[in-house]
N, C-alpha and C positions, 0 to 999 in steps of 0.2 A: 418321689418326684411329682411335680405339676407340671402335664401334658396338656397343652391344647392344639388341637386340629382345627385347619379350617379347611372343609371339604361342604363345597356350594351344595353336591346331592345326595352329600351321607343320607341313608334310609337305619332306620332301624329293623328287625324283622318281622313284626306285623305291618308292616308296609311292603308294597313292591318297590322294588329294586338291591342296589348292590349293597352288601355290609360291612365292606372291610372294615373301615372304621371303627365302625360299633363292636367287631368280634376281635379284635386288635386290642379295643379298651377294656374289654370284657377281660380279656385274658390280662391285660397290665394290672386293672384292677383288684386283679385275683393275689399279686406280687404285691399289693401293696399301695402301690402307684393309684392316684388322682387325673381323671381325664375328663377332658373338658372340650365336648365338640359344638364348633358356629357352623348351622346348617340350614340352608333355606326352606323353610316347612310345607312347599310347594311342590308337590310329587312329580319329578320330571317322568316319569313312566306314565302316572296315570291322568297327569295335566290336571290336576286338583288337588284343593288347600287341605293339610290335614290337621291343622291345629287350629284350636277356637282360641283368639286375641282377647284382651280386654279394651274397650272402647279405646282410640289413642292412644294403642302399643301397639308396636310393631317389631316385639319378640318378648320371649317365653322362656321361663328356666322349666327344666320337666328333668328328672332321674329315671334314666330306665333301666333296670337291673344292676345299678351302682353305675351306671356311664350317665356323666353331665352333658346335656343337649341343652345351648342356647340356640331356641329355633328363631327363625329372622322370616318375617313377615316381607315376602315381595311381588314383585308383580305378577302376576297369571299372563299365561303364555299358551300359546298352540301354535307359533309360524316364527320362524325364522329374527324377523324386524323385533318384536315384542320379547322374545329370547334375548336377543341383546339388550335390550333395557331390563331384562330382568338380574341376568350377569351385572349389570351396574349397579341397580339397585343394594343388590346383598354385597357388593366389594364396598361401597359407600357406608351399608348400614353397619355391617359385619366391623368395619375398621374403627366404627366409633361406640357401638357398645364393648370390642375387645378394650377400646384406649382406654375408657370409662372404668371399664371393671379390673386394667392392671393395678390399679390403688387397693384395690382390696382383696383381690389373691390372685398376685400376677403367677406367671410359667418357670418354671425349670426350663423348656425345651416348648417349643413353639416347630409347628410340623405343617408346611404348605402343602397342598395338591393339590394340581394342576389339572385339574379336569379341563380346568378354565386357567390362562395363567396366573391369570389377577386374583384367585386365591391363593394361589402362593404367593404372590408379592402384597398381601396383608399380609399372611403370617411373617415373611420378612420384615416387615416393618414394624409391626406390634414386637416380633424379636428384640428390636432393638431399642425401641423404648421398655420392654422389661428386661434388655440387658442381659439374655437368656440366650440359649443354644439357639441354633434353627435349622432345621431339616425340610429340605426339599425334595419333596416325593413328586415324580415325573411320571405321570400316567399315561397321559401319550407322550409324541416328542412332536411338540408343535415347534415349527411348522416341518420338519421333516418327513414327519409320514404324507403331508398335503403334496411336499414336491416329490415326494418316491412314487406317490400317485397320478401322480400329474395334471394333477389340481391347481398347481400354482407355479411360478418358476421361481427360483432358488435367487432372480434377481428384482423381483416384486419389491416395490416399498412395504407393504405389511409380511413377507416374509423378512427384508432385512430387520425390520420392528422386533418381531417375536426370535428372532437370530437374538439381538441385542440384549432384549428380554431374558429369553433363555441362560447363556453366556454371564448376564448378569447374576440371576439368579445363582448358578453354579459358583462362583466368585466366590460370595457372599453368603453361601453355605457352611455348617459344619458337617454336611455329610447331604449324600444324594443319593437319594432312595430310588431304584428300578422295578419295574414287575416282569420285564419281558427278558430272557434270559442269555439275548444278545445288545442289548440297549447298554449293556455296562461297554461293549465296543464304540457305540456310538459317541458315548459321553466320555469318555478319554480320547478319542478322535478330536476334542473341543478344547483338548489341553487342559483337562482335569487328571489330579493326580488318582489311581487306580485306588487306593485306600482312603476313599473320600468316597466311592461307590459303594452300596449295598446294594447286593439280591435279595428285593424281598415280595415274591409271589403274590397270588392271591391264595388264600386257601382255603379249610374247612373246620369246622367244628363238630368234630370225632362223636361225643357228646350226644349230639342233635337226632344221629342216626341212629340211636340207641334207646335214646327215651323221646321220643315224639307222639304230640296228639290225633288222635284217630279224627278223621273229619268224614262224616256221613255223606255228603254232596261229591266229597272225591271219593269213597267206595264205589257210591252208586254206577257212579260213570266207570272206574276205570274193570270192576268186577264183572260188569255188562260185556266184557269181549275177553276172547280168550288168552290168545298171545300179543302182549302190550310193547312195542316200540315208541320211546317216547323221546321227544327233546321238549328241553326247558328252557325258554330265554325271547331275548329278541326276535327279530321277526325283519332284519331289517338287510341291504345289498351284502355287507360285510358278514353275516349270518349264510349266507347261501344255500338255500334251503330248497331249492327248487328238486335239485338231486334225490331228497326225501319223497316229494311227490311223483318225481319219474319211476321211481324203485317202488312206490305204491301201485304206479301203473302199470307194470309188468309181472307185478305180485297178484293182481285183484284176479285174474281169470286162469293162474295157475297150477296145473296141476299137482297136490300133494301141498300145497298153501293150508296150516293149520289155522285158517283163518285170523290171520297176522292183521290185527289195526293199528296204526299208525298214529301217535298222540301227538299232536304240535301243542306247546300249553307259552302263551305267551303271546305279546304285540307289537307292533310294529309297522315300518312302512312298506314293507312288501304283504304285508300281509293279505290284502284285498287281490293283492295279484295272483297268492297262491294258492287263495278262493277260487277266484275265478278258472286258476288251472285244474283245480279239482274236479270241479265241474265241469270244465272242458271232456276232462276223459270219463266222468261220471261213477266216480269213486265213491265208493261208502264205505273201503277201508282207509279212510283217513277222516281224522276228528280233529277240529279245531276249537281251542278253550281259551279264553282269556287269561293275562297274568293273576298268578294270587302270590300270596303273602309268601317272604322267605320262608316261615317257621312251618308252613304246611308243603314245604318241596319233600323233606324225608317222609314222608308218609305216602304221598304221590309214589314218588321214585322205589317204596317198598313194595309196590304190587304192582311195579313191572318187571318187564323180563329182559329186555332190551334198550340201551339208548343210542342216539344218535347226536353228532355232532360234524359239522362241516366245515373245513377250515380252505377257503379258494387262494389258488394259488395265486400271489398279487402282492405289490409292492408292502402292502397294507402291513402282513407279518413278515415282512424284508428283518425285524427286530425281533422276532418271535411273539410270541403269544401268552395269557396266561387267563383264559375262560374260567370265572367262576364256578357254571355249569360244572365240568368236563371233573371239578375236585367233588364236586357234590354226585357225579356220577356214580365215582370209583369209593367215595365214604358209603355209599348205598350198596355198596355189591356187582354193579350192573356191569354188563362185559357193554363193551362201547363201542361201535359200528363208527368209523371215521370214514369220511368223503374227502379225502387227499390227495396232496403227491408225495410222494419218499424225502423230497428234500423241502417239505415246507414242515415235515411234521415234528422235526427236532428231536429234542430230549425223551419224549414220547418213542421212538421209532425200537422196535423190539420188547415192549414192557409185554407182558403178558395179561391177554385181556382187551388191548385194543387192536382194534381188526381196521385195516386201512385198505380201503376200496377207490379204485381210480377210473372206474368208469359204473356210468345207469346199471348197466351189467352185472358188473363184478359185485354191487352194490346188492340188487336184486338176490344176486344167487349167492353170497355170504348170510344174506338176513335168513333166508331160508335155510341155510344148513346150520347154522347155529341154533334154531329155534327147533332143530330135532334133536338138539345135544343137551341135556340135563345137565349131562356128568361137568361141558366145559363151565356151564353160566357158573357152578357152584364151586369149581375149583379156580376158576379166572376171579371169580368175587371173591373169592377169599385173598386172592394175588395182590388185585388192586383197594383191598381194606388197607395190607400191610404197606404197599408201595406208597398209599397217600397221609395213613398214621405216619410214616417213618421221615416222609418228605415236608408234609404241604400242612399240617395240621395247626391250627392257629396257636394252640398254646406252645409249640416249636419256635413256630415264626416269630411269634412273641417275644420269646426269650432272648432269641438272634436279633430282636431290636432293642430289650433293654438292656443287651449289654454290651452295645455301642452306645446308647445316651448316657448309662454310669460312666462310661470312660470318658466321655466328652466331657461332661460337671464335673468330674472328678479332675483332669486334665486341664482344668478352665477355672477350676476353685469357684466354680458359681456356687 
């Protein structure tokens, strides 16, 4: 099969940010399959260009480990206004080097997501001029997470818009991809049929945890303190993260504290805030690191002991959740300190290995009693090696996607 995505912020792993994509194609690639990702070469994490153009182009074939990446040259961005002209930009460019290049080796199956909606309504459209499947992956569910937030009201001219939009897009699908593990309710709520939905997570690459490059600059730091608490990721309201620095705060002058430091590794727009709280209480058990690269997280996450991850309770996961993070925790070994409540944590709630704390407190006195237990980190790692091999693993997920596109060409005689 010829696969093309078009995902405005696919990253590949020597870049920051998310991978699905690229570990999705990796693993189709592995079956045989041809994939072909249009992706803006503009690093929305670190606000800079990471491809060198040729005078008068503005996009790039590049192969990176057997996955095709046409990168598309757009605007630079740091604020809101200039974001949206950049969204325009790659839905304009994106739609006419796809048209261009269907003459010459158009798709099987054409795969929208929706980071933004208007990439997936080019991939619906280039569909249809190559006459190809189309699958629409719904990453958030605009605008409904806006109005369960209450961000916007459910009778706004641009919520009825993105309704139409949506709605549309679902119509005009052969299949509709979820990540969040209650969203398959939401999208039958819209009067789509149930077997036209797929769960398909975010997950890990098993792999990665097992043969990864040793990087000097992360020894230094993370070998320099004793017991390593770490979270990896954003930095931003929906992350909530303050909880991490309160539980630093009642940790730093505690008795029987094995000198427990606290690693935030990541950026974001809270994050000056949760400087400044640091310093407020005048903490030196907590460290703050900028984002690095996917392919250097298993190496990080090997010489901790601890991770954290914070899920607030909020309209926001009303559909559930599915943190990249949280699968790269548990492919690490790492027993996971949750900042929850019982009814936001789902499919997660009794797995062995993560620890759910509901108050500064509770938070505080589990991190310390875990970091005097050897015996659980190494028997709870072994728990959640097998529970995310078994569940979340990319060459899994893989497989549970390409064998709904053979049915769909097969079914369709494309």
């Amino acid at each position: 099969m010829k696969i093309w995505i078009f995902n405005h912020y696919s990253t590949t792993p020597n870049h920051v940010g998310g991978t699905r994509h690229y570990d999705l194609a990796y693993e189709l690639i592995k079956k045989g399959h041809e994939v072909t990702i249009f992706a803006s070469s503009f690093n929305h994490f670190q606000k800079k260009e990471t491809i060198n153009y040729e005078a008068n182009s503005y996009s790039k074939k590049v192969n990176v480990n057997g996955v095709n990446y046409v990168w598309i040259k757009t605007i630079k961005y740091n604020g809101t206004l200039k974001r949206i002209f950049n969204i325009l930009d790659y839905t304009r460019k994106a739609y006419k080097i796809a048209k261009d290049e269907i003459h010459n080796n158009g798709p099987d199956i054409v795969l929208g997501s929706s980071i933004h909606p208007l990439a997936a309504f080019i991939g619906y459209r280039i569909s249809r001029k190559a006459e190809s499947a189309f699958y629409f992956e719904e990453r958030d569910l605009w605008p409904q997470t806006f109005v369960d937030f209450g961000k916007i009201s459910k009778n706004n001219p641009i919520s009825k818009i993105l309704y139409s939009l949506e709605k549309f897009l679902y119509d005009r699908s052969d299949k509709i991809i979820v990540l969040f593990d209650k969203a398959s309710k939401y999208v039958a709520s819209r009067n789509v049929e149930k077997n036209k939905i797929i769960y398909l997570p975010n997950g890990v690459n098993i792999e990665n945890y097992y043969n990864y490059k040793k990087d000097q600059e992360i020894s230094n730091l993370m070998n320099s303190f004793n017991y390593k608490v770490v979270y990896t990721g954003s930095h931003g309201i929906a992350n909530h993260l303050e909880p991490l620095i309160e539980a630093a705060n009642l940790l730093q002058n505690k008795e029987g504290n094995l000198d427990i430091q606290f690693i935030l590794v990541g950026n974001g727009l809270e994050k000056p805030k949760l400087i400044k709280l640091a310093k407020k209480y005048s903490l030196k058990n907590v460290t703050f690191v900028d984002s690095i690269p996917k392919e250097k997280i298993p190496f990080l996450l090997s010489l901790a002991d601890l991770s954290f991850i914070s899920i607030k309770k909020s309209p926001l996961y009303k559909w559930g959740f599915s943190m990249n993070k949280l699968y790269d925790y548990m492919a690490s070994g790492l027993p996971i300190i949750m900042y929850s409540s019982k009814d936001v944590v789902g499919n997660l709630k009794g797995v062995y290995g993560v620890n759910l704390a509901e108050s500064y407190n509770d938070l505080a006195k589990d991190i310390l009693t875990i970091s005097y237990d050897e015996m659980y980190k190494n028997s709870a790692g072994d728990s959640l090696k097998k529970f995310v091999r078994e569940s979340y693993s990319w060459d899994k997920l893989a497989l549970k996607l390409e064998s709904h596109m053979i049915e769909d060409i097969n079914s369709n005689n494309r």
